[in-house]
PDB file with SEQRES, HELIX, SHEET and CRYST1 records, atoms N, CA, C and O in Angstrom:
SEQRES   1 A   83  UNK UNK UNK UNK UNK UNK UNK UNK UNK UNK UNK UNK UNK          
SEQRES   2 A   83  UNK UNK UNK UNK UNK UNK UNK UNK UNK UNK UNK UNK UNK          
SEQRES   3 A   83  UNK UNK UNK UNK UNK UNK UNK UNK UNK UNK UNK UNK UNK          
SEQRES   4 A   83  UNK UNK UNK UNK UNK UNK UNK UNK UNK UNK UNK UNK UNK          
SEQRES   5 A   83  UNK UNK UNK UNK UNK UNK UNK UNK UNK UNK UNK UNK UNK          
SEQRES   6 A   83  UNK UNK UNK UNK UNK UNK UNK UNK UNK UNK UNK UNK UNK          
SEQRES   7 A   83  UNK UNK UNK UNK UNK                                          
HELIX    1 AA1 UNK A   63  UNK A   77  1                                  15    
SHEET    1 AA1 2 UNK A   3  UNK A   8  0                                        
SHEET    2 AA1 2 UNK A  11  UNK A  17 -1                                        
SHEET    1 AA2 4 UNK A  21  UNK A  23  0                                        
SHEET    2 AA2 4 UNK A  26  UNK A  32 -1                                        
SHEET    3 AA2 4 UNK A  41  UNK A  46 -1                                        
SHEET    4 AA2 4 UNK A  57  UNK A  58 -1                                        
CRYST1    1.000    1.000    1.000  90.00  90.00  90.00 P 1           1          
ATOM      1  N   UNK A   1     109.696 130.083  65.764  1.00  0.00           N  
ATOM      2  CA  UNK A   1     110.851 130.238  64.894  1.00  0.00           C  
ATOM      3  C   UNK A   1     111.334 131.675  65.018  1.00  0.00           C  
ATOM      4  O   UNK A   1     110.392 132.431  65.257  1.00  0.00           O  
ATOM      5  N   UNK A   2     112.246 132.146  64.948  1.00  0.00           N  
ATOM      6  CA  UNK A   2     113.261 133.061  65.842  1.00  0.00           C  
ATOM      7  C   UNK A   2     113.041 133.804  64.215  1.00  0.00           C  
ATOM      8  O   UNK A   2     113.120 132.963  63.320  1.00  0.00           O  
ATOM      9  N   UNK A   3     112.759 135.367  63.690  1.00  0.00           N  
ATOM     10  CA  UNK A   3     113.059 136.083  62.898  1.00  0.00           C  
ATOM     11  C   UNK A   3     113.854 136.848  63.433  1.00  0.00           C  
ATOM     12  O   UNK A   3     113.874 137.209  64.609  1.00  0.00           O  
ATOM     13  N   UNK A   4     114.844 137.248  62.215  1.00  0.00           N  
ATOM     14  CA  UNK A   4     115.823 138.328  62.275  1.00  0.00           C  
ATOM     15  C   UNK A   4     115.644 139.429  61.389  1.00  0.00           C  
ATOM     16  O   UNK A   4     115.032 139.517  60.324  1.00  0.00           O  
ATOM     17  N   UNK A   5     116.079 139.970  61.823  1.00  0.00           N  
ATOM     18  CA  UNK A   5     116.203 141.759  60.987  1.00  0.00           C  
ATOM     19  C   UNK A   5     117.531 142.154  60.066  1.00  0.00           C  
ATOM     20  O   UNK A   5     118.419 142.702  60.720  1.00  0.00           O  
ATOM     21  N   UNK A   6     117.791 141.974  58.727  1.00  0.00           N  
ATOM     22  CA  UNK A   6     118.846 142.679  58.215  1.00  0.00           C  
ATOM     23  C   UNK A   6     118.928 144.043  57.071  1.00  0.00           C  
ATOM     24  O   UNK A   6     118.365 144.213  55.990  1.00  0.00           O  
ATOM     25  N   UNK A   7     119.694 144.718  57.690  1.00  0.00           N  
ATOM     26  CA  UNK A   7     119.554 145.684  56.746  1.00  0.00           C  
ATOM     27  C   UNK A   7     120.493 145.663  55.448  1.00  0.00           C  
ATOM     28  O   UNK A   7     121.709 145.470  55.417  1.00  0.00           O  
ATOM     29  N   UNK A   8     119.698 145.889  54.483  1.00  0.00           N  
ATOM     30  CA  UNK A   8     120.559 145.868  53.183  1.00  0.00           C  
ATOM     31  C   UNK A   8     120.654 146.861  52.581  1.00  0.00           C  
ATOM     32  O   UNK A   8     120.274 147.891  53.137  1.00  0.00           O  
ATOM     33  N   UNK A   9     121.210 146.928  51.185  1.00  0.00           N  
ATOM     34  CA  UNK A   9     121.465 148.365  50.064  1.00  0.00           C  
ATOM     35  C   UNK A   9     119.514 148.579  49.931  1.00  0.00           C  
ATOM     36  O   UNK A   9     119.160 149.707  49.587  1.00  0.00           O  
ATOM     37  N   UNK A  10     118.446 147.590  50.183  1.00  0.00           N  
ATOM     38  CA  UNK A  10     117.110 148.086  49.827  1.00  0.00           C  
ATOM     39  C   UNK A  10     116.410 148.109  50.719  1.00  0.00           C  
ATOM     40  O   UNK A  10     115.193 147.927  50.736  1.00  0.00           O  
ATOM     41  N   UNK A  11     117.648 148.508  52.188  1.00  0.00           N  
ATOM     42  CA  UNK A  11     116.678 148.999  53.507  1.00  0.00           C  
ATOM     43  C   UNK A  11     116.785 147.227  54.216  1.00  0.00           C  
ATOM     44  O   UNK A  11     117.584 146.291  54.164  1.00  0.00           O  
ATOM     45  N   UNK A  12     115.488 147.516  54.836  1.00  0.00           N  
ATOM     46  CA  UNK A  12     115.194 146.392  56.368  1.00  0.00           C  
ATOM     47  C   UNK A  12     114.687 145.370  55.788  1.00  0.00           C  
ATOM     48  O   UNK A  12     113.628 145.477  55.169  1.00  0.00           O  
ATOM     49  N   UNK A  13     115.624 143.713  55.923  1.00  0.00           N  
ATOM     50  CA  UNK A  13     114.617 142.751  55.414  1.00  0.00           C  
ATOM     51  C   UNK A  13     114.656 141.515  56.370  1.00  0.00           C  
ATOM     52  O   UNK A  13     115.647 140.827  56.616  1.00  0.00           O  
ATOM     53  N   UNK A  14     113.630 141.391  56.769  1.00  0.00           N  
ATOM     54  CA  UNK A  14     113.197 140.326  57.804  1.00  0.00           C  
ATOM     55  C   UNK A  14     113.200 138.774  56.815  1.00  0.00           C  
ATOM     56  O   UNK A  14     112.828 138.504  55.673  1.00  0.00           O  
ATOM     57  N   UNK A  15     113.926 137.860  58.117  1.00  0.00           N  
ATOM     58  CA  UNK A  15     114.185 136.038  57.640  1.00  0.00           C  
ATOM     59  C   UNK A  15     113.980 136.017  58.803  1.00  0.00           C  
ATOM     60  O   UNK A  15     114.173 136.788  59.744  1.00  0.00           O  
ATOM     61  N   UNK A  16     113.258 134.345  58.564  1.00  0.00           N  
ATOM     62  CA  UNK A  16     113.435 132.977  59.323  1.00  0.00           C  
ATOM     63  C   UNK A  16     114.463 132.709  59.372  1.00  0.00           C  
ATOM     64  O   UNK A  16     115.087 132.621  58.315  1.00  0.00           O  
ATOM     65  N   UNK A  17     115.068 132.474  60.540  1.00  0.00           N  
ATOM     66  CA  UNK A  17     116.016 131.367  60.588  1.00  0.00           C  
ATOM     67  C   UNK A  17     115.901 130.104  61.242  1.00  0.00           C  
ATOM     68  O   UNK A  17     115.867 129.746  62.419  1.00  0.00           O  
ATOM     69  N   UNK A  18     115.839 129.394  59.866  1.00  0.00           N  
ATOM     70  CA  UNK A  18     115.631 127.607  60.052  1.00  0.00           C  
ATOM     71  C   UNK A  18     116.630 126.884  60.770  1.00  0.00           C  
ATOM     72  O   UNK A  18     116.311 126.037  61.604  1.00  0.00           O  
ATOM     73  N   UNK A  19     118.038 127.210  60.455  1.00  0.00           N  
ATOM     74  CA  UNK A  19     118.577 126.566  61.103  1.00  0.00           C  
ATOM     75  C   UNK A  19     120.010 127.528  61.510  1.00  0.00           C  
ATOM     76  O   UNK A  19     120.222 128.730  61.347  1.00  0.00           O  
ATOM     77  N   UNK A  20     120.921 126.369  62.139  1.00  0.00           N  
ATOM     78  CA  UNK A  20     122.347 126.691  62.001  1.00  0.00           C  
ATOM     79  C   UNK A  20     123.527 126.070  62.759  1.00  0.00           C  
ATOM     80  O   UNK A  20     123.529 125.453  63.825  1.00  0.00           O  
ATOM     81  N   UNK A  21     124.395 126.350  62.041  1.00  0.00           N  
ATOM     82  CA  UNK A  21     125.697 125.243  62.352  1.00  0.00           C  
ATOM     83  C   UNK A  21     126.604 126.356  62.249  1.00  0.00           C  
ATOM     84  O   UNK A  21     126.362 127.523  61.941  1.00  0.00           O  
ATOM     85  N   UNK A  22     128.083 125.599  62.672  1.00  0.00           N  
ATOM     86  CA  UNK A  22     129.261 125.843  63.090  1.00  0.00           C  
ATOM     87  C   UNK A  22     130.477 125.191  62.076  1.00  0.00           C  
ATOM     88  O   UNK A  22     130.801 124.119  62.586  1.00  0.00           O  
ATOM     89  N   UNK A  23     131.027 125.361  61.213  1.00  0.00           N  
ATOM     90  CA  UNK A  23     131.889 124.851  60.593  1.00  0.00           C  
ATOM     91  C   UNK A  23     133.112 125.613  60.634  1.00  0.00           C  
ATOM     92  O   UNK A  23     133.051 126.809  60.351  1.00  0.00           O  
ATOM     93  N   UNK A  24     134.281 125.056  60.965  1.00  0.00           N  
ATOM     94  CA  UNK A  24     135.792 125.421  60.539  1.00  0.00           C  
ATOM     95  C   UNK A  24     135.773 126.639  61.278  1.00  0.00           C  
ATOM     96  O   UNK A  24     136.367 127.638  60.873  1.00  0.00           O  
ATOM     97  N   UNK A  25     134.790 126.598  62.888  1.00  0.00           N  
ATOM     98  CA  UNK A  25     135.296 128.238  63.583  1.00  0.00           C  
ATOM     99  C   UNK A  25     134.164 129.125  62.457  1.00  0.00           C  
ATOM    100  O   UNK A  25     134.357 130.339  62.396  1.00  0.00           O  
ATOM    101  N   UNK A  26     133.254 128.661  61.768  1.00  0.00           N  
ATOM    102  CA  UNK A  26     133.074 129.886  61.042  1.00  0.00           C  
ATOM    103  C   UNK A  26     131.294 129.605  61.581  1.00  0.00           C  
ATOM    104  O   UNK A  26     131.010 128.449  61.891  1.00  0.00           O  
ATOM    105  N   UNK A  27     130.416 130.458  61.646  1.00  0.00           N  
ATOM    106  CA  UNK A  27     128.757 130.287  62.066  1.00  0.00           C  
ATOM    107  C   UNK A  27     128.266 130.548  60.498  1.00  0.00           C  
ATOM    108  O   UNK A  27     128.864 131.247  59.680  1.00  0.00           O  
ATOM    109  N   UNK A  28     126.949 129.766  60.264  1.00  0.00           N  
ATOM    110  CA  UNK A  28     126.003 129.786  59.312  1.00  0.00           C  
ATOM    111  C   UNK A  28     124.899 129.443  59.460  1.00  0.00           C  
ATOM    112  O   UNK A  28     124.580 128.756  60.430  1.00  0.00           O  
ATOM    113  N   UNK A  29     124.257 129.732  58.776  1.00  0.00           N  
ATOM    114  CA  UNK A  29     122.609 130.321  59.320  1.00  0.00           C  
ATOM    115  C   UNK A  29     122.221 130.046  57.558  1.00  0.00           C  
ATOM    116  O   UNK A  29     122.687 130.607  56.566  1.00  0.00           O  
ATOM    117  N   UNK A  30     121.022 128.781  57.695  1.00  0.00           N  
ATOM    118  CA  UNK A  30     120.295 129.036  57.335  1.00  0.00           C  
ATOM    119  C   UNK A  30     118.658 129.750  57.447  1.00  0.00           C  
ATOM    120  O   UNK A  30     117.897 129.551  58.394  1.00  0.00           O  
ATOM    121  N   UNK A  31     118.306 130.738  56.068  1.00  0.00           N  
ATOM    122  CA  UNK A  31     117.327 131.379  56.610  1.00  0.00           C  
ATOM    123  C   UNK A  31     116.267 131.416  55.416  1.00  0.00           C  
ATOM    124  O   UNK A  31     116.622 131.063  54.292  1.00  0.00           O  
ATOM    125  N   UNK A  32     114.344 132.051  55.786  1.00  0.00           N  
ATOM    126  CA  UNK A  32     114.172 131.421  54.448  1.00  0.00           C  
ATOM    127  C   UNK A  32     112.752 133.035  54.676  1.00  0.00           C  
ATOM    128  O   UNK A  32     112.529 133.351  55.845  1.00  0.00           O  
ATOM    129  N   UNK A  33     112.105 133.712  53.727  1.00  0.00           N  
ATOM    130  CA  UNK A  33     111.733 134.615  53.684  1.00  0.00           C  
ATOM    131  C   UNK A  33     110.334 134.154  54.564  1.00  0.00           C  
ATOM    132  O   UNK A  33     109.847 134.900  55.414  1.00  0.00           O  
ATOM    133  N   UNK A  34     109.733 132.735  54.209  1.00  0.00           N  
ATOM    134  CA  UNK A  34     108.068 132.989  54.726  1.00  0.00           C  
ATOM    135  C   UNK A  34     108.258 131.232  55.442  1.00  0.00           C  
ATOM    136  O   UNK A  34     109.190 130.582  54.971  1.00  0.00           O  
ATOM    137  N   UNK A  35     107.599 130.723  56.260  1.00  0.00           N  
ATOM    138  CA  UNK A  35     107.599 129.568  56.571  1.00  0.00           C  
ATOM    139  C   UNK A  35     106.183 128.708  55.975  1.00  0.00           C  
ATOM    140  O   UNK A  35     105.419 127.963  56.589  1.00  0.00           O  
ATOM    141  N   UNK A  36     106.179 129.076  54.734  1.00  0.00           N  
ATOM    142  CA  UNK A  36     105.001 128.147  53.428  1.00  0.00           C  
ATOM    143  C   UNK A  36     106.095 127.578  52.701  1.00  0.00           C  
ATOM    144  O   UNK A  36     107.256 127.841  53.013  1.00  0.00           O  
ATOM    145  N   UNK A  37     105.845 126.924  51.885  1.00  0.00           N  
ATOM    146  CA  UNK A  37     106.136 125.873  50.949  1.00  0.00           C  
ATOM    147  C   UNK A  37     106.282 127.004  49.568  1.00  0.00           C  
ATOM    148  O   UNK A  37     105.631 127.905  49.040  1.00  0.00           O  
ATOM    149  N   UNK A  38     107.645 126.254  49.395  1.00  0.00           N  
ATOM    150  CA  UNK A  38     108.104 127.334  48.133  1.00  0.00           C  
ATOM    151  C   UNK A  38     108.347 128.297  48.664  1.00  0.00           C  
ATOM    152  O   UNK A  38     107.891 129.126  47.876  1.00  0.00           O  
ATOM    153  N   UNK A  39     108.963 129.104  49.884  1.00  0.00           N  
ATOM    154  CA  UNK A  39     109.899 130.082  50.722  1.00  0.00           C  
ATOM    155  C   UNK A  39     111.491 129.940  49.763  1.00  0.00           C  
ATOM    156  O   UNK A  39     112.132 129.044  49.214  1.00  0.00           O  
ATOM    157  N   UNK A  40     111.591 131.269  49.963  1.00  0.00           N  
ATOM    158  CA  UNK A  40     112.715 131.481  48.963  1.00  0.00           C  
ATOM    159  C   UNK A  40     113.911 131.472  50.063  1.00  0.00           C  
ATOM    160  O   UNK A  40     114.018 132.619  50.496  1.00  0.00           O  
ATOM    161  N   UNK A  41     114.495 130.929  50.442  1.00  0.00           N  
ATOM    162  CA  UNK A  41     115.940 130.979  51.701  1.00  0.00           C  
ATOM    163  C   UNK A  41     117.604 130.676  51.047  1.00  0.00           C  
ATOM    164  O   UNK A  41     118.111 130.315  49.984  1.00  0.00           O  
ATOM    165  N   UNK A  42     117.937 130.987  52.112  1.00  0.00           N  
ATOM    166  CA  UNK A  42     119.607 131.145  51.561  1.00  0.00           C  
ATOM    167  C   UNK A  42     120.686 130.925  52.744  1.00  0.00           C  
ATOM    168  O   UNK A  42     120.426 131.332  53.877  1.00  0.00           O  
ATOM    169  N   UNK A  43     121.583 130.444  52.530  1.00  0.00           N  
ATOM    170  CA  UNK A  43     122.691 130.113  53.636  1.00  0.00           C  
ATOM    171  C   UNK A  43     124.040 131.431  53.513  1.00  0.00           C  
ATOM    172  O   UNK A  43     124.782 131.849  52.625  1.00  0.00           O  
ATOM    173  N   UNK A  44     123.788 131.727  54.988  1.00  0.00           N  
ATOM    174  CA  UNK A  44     124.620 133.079  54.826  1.00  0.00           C  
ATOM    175  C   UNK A  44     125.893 132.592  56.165  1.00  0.00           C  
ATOM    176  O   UNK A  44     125.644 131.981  57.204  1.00  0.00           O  
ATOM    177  N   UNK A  45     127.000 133.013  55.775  1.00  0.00           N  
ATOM    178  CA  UNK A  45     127.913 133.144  56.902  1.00  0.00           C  
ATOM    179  C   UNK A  45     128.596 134.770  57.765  1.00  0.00           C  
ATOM    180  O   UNK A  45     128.686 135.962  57.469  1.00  0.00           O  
ATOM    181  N   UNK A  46     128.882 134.049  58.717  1.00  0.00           N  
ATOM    182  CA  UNK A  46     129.198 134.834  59.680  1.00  0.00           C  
ATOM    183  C   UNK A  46     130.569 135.057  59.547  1.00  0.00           C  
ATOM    184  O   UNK A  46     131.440 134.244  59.855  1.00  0.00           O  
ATOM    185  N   UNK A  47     130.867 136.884  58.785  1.00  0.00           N  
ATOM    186  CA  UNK A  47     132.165 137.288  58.687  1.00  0.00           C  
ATOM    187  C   UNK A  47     131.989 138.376  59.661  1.00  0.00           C  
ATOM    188  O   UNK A  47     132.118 139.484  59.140  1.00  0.00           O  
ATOM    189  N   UNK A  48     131.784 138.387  60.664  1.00  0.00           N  
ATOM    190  CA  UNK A  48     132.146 139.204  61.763  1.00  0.00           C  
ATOM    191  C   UNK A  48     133.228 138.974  62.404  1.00  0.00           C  
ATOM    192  O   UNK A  48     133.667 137.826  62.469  1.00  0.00           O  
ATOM    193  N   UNK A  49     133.999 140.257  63.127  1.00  0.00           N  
ATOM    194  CA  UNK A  49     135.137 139.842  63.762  1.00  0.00           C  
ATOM    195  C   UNK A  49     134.644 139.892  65.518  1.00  0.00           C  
ATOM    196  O   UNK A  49     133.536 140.397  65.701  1.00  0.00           O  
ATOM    197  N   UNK A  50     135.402 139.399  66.788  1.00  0.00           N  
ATOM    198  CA  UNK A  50     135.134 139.151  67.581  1.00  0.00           C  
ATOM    199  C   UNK A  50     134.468 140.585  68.504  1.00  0.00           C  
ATOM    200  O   UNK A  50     133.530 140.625  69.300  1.00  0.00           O  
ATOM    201  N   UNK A  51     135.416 141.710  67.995  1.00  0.00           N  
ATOM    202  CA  UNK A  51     134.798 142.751  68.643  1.00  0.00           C  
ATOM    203  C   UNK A  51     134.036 143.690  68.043  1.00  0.00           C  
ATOM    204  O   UNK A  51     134.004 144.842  68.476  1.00  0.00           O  
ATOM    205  N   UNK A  52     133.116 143.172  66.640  1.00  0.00           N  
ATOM    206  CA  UNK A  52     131.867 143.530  66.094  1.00  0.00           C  
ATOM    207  C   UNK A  52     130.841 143.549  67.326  1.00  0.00           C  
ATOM    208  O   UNK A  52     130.771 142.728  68.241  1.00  0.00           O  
ATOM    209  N   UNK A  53     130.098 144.641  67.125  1.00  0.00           N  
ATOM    210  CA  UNK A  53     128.992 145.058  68.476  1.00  0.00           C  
ATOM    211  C   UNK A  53     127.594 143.793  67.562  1.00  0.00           C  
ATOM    212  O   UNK A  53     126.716 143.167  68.155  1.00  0.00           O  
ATOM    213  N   UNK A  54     127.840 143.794  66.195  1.00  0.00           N  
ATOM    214  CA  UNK A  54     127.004 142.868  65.765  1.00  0.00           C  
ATOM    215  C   UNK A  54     127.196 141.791  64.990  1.00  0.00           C  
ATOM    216  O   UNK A  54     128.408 141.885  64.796  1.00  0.00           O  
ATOM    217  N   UNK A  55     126.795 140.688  64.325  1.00  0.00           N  
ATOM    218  CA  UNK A  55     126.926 140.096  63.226  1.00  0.00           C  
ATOM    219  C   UNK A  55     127.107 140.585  62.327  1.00  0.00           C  
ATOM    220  O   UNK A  55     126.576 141.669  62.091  1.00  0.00           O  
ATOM    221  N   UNK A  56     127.954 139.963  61.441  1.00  0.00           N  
ATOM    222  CA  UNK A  56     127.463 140.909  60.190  1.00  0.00           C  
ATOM    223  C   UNK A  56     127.681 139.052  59.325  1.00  0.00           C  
ATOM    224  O   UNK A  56     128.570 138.219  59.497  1.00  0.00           O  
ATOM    225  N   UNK A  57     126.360 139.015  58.369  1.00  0.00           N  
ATOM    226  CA  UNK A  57     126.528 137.776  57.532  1.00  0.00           C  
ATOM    227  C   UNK A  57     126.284 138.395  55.959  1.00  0.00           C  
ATOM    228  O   UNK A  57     125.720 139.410  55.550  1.00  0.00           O  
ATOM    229  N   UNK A  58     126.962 137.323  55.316  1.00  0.00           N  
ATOM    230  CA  UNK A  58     127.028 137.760  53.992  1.00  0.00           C  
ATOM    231  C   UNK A  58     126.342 136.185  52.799  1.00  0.00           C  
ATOM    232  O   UNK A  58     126.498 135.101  53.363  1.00  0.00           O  
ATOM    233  N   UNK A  59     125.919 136.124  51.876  1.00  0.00           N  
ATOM    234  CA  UNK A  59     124.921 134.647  51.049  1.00  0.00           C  
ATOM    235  C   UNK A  59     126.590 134.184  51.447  1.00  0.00           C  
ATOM    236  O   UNK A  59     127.500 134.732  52.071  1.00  0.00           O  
ATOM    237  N   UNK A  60     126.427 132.852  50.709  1.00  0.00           N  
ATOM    238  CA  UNK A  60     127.582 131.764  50.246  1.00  0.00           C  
ATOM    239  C   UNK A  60     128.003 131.731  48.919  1.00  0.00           C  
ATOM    240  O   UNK A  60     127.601 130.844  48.166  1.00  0.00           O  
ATOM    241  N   UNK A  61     128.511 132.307  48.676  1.00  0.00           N  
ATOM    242  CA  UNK A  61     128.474 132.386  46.635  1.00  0.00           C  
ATOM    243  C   UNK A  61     129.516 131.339  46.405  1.00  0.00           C  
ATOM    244  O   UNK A  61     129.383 130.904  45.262  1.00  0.00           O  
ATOM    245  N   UNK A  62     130.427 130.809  46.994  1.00  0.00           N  
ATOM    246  CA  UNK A  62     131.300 129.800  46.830  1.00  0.00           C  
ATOM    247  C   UNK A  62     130.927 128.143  46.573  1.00  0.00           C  
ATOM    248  O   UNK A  62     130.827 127.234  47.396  1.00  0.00           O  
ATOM    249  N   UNK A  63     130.804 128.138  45.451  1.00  0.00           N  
ATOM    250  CA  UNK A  63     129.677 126.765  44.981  1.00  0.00           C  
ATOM    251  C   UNK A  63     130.173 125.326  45.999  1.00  0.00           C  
ATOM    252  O   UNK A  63     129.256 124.676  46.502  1.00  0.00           O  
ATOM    253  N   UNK A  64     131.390 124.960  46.217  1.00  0.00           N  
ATOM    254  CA  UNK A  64     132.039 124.198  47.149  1.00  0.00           C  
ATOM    255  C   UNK A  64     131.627 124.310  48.588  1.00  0.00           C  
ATOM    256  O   UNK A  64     131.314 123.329  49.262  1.00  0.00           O  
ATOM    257  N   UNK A  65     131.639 125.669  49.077  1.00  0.00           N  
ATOM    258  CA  UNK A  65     131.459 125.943  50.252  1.00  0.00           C  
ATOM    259  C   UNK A  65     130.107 125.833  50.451  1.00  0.00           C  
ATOM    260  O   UNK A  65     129.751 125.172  51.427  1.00  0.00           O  
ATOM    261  N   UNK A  66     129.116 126.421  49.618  1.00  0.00           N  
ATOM    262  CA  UNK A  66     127.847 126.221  49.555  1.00  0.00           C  
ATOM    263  C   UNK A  66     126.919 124.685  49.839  1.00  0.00           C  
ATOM    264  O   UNK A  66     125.822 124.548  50.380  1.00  0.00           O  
ATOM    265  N   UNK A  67     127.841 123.652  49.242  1.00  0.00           N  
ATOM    266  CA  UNK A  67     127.047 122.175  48.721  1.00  0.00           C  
ATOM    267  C   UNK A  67     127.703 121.729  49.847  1.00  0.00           C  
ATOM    268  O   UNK A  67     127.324 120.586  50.101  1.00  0.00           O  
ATOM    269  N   UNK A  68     128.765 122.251  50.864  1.00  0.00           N  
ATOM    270  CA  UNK A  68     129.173 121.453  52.195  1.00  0.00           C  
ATOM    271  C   UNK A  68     128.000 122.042  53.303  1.00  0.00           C  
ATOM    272  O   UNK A  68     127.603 121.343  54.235  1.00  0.00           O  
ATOM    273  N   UNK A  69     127.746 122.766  53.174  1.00  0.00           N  
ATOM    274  CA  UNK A  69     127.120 123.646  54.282  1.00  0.00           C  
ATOM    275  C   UNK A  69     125.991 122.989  54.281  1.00  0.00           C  
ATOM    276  O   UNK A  69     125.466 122.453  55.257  1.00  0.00           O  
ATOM    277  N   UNK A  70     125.385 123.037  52.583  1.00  0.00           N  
ATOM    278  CA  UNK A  70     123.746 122.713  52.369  1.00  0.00           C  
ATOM    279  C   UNK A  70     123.441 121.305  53.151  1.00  0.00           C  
ATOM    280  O   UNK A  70     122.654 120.937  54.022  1.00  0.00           O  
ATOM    281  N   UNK A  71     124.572 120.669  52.308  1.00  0.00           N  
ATOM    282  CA  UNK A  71     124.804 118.802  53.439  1.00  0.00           C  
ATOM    283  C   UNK A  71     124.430 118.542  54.675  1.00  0.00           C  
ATOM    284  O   UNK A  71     123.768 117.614  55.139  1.00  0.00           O  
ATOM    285  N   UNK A  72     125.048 119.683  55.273  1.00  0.00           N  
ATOM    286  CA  UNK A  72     125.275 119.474  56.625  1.00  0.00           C  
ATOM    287  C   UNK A  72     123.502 120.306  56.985  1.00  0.00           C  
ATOM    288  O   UNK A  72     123.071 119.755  57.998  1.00  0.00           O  
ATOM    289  N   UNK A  73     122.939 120.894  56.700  1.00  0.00           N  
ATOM    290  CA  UNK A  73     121.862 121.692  56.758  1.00  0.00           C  
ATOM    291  C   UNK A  73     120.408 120.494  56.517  1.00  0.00           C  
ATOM    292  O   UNK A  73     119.414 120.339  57.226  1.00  0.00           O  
ATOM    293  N   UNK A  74     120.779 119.865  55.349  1.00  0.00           N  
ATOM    294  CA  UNK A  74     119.796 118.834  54.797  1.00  0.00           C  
ATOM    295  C   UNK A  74     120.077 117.764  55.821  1.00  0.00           C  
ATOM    296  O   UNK A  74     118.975 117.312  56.129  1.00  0.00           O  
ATOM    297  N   UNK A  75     120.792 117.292  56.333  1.00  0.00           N  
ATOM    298  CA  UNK A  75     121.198 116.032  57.448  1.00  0.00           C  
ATOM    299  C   UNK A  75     120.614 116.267  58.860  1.00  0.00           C  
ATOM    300  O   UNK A  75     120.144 115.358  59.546  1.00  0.00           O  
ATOM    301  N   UNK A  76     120.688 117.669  59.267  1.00  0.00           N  
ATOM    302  CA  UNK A  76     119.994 118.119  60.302  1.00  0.00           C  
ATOM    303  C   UNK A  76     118.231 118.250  59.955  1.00  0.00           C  
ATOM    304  O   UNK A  76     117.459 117.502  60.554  1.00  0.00           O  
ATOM    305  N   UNK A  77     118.023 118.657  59.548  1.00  0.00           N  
ATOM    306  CA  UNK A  77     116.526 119.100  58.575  1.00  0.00           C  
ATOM    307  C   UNK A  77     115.632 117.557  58.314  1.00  0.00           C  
ATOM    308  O   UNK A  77     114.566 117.142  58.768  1.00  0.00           O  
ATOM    309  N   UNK A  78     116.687 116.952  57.320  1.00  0.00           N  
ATOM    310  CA  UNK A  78     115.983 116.297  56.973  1.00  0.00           C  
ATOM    311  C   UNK A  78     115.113 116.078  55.614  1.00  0.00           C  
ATOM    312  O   UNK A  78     115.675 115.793  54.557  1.00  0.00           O  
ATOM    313  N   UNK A  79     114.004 116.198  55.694  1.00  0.00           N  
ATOM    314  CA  UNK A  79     113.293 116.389  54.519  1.00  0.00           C  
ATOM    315  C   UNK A  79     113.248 117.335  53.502  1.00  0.00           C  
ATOM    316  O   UNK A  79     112.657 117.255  52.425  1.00  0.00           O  
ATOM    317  N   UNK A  80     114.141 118.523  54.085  1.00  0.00           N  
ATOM    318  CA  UNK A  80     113.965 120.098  53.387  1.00  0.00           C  
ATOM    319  C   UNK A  80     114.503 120.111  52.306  1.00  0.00           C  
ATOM    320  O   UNK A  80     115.531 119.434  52.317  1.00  0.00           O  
ATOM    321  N   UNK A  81     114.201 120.751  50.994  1.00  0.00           N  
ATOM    322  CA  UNK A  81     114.736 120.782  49.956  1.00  0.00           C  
ATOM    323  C   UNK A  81     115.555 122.008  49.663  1.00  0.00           C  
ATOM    324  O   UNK A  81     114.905 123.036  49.469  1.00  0.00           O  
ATOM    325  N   UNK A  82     116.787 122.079  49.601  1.00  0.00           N  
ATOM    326  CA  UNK A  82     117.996 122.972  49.754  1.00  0.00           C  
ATOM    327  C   UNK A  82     118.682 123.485  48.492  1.00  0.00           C  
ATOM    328  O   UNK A  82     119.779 124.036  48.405  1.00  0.00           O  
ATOM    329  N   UNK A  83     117.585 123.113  47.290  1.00  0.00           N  
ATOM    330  CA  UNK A  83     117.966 124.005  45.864  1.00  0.00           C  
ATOM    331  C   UNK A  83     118.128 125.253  45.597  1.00  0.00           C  
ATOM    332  O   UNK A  83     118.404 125.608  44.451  1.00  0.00           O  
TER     333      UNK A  83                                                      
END                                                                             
């Protein structure tokens, strides 16, 4: 399972990333802190522009946008619980 590195306002914080999809031209990534049971994860999108040298992703705070994404996340997955 592929970890990533992001830096935040409290420094360097390393995720899993479980999964990810493509919606509406836009990339999302789900990702989850530990790969045990009861891992705390979150679905972040990709607001980078094309000639960003990097990603840059930000959570989903948009409750609509959130419960389409999670759908599409739980359908791929499967069994995973996406609360």
């Amino acid at each position: 399972m592929e970890k990533i590195k992001f830096e935040t306002d409290d420094g360097v914080q390393e995720f899993y990333v479980i999964d990810e999809t493509r919606i509406s031209n836009r990339n999302y990534i789900l990702v989850a802190d530990s790969l045990e049971d009861g891992a705390e994860g979150m679905i972040l999108k990709d607001i980078s522009a094309e000639d960003d040298a990097e990603a840059i992703y930000v959570p989903v705070d948009d409750e609509t946008e959130h419960e389409a994404v999670a759908g599409v996340f739980a359908e791929s997955l499967g069994d995973i619980d996406l609360e």
